[in-house]
Every structure is written in C-alpha cells, then in structure tokens.
C-alpha positions in Angstrom: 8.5 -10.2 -8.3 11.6 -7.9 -10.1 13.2 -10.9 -12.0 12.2 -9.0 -15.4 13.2 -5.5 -14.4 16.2 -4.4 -16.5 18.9 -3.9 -13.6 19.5 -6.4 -11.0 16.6 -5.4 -7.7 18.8 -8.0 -6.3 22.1 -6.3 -6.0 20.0 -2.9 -4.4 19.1 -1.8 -0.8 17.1 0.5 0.8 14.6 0.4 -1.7 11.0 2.9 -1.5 8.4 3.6 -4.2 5.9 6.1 -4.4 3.2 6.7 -6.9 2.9 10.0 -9.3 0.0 9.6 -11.6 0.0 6.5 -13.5 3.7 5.4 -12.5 5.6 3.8 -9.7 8.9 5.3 -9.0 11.3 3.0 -6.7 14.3 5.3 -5.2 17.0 2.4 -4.6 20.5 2.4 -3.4 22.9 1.2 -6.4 25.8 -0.9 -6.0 28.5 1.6 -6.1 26.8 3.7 -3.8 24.9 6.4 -5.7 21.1 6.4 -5.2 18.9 5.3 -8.8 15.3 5.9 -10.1 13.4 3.7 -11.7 9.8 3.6 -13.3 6.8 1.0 -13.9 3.3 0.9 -14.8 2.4 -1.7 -11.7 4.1 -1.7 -8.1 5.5 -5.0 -8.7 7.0 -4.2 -12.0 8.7 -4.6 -13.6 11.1 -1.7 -13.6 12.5 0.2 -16.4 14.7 3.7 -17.3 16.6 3.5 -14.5 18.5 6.4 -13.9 20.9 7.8 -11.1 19.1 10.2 -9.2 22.2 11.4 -6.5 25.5 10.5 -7.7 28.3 9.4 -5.0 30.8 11.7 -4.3 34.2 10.7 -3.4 34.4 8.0 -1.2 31.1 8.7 0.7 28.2 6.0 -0.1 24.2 7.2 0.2 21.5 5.1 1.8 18.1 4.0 2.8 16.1 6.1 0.4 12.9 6.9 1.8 10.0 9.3 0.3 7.8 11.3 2.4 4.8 12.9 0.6 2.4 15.6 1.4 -0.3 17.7 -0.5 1.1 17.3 -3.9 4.7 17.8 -2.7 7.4 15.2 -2.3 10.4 14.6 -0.7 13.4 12.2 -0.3 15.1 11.3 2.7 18.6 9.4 2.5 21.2 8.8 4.6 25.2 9.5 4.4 27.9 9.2 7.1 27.5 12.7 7.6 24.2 12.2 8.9 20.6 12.2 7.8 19.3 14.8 4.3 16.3 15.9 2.9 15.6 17.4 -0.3 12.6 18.4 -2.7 12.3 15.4 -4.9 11.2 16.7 -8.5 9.6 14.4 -11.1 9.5 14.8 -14.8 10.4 11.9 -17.4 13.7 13.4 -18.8 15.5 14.8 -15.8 14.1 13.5 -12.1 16.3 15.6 -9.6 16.2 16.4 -5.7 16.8 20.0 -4.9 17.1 22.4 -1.5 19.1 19.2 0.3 19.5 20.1 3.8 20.7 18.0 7.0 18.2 17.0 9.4 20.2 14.3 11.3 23.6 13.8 12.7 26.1 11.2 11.6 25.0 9.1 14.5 21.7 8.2 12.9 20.8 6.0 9.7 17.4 4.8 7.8 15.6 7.7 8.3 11.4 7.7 7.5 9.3 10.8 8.0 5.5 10.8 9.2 2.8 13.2 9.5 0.5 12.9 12.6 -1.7 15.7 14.5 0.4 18.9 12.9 4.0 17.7 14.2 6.3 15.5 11.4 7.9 12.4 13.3 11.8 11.3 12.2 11.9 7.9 12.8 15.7 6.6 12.6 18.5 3.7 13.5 21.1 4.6 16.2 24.4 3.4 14.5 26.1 3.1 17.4 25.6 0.1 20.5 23.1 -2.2 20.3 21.0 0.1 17.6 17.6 1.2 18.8 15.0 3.1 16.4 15.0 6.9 17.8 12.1 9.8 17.5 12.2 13.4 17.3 10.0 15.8 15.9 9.1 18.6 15.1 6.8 21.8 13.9 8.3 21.9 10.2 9.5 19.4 7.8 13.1 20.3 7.5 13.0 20.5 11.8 15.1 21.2 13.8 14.3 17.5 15.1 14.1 17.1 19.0 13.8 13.6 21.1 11.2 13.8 24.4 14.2 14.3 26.2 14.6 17.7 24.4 18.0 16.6 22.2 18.4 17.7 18.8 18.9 14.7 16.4 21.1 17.1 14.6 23.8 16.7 17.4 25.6 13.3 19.1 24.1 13.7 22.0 23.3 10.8 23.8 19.2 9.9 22.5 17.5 7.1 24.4 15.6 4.8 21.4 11.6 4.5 21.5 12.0 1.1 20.3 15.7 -1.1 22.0 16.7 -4.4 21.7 16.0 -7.0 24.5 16.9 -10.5 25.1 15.0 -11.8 22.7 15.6 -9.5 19.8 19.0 -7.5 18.9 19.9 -5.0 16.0 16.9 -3.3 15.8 17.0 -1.1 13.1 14.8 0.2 9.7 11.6 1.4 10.7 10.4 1.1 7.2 6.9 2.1 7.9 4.1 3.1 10.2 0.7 2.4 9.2 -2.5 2.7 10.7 -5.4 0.2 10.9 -9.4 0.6 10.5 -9.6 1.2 14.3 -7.2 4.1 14.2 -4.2 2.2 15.9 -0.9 3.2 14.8 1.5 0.1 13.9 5.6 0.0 13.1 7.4 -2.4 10.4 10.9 -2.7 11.3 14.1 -5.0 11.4 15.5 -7.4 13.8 17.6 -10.2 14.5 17.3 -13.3 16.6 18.8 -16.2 18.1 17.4 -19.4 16.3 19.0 -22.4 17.3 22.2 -21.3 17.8 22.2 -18.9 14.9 21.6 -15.2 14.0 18.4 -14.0 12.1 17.3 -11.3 10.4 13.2 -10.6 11.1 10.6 -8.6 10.2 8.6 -6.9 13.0 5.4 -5.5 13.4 4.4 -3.7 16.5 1.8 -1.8 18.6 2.6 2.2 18.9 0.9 4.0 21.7 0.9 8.0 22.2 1.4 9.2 25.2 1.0 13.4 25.2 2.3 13.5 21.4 5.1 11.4 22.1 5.0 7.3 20.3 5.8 4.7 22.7 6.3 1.6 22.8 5.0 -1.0 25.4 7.9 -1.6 28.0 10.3 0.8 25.0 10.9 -2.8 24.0 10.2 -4.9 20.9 7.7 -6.8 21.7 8.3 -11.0 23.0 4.6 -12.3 23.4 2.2 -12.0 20.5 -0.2 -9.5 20.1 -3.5 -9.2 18.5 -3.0 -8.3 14.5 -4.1 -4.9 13.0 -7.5 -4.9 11.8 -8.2 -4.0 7.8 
C-alpha cells in the first residue's frame, strides 16, 4: 500500500500514524536509527515530506514509535537502550518537534504503547530480556511513575512478571501494538509472536481476549492464547 511513498516504508520499523485535521502523520524508525515524520492526505498514502523528527545521537539507535493522544494533546512514546521516553509531540508543517522528553521505563523494557481506561494510563511494554513477555504498569499520570500489580516500578530492573508469556506453543512475545475494544465493550490486544511450523520459526500476529480483574488486565491462564476464541464483534 506505500510502494508510491517517496522514501522506502520498506526499509522502516516500528511504524504508528495518527491523524491531526485533514493529515496522517506516520512516526517511523529510519534506517540509521533516528526516528522520521512523514505526511499524507489518506492512511494508506502515500507518504510525503518526510522529515527526521528525533535525530540519533552517538551510537544509541531509537525505536518503536508509538503515539498516545488525549483531549487535543499528543504524545510520542519511543524506546532507547536506556529505557522507555515520552515527550509532548508538537505539529505544525514547518518544524514538527517533541518537547518535555522524560523516562518512564527502564532499559529492561522495549515497544512501549500507552492506554487510557477508567482514570489510570496503562504502559504496555516487551521484556528484553528471557523469553520476552508483554508487561503492565500504571499509573495516576501520564508521565507515571509506572508500577506492575506486584507494586514494581517499570522505571527500575526489578524482576516484573509479564501479563501476557510465552508457552509451548508461542515464543517471543513481544509488540503490543494495540488494544482495542469491540461493540460489546470487550477489551482486545494485537501483538507479536513466533511459532514452530514445521520445523521452522514464525513470526505471527495475535489477537487476544483481555479481562480486568480489580483494575488490573489479564490474560486467561497469563498465556497467549492456543485454542481459538470467538472474534470481536464490530
């Protein structure tokens, strides 16, 4: 769907877009490190004036941009090997920039995405370490401090046990790009996986039920789910 955009969608990760006015704007990881912006008129381009939005510094790489937007204000979420940021992202058309960056997240965590539920904001993000594992924490403000269920700040190493691990069946699980709720208020998760087929490793996408259990998301069994289960409902 990006073959006419004017740099190369292909050669990006960690890829989010979010709509102000009339425009999409797609926040992209480029491929020496730095994280772009680009513009279009339609979500699936294509894409134009692209633009570096956070310049690398030195020899430390960003990724997994992710936006997280609330009445009127917006705000960017990346990843480092420091650890997880935040900052105000401001639009205009001649000089796009993210201000106020602070660290929400230790190095320990990666692909971070932010969600509003009930008056508390959710920080959904991949446990570098092990077998991976998406882990929660939340929190009264946007820029936290971020605690687990267990009570441990995401802003520390301590050790955080995942809301959603791997299993037999499924390994690397990772990138909770989304959560997104259905007509009968059910709350869903998008993320990454990878499985055994036929002898060889695959990456997946996965879609999954998320319960609440006294504020807290869980998942059924913490795992990622093996049977199938009965879709969302539009």
């Amino acid at each position: 769907a990006f073959n006419a955009d004017e740099f190369q969608v292909a050669d990006t990760t960690g890829l989010d877009i979010v709509k102000i006015g009339d425009k999409y704007l797609m926040a992209y990881v480029a491929v020496d490190g730095s994280i772009g912006i680009a513009e279009s008129s339609r979500i699936r381009g294509p894409y134009h004036n692209s633009r570096t939005l956070l310049a690398k510094s030195g020899k430390d790489s960003y990724g997994n941009p992710s936006f997280f937007c609330e009445e009127g204000c917006r705000w960017l979420l990346w990843d480092t090997p420091q650890g997880i940021s935040i900052g105000k992202f401001e639009w205009n058309d001649t000089d796009p920039k993210i201000t106020d960056q602070k660290l929400i997240g230790g190095d320990g965590f990666h692909a971070p995405k932010i969600i509003g539920k009930n008056g508390m904001y959710y920080l959904w993000a991949t446990i570098r370490e092990g077998k991976g594992g998406i882990a929660v924490g939340r929190s009264k403000q946007l820029e936290g401090p971020y605690y687990t269920s267990d009570g441990i700040s995401m802003e520390t190493e301590g050790q955080v046990v995942p809301t959603v691990i791997p299993n037999s069946e499924f390994s690397c699980i990772s990138n909770g790009s989304d959560i997104i709720t259905d007509t009968n208020n059910d709350d869903w998760i998008i993320y990454h996986a990878r499985t055994n087929l036929a002898g060889e490793l695959s990456t997946v996408l996965m879609l999954d039920k998320i319960m609440w259990d006294n504020g807290w998301p869980v998942m059924s069994k913490l795992h990622a789910s093996v049977a199938a289960q009965r879709q969302p409902r539009f």
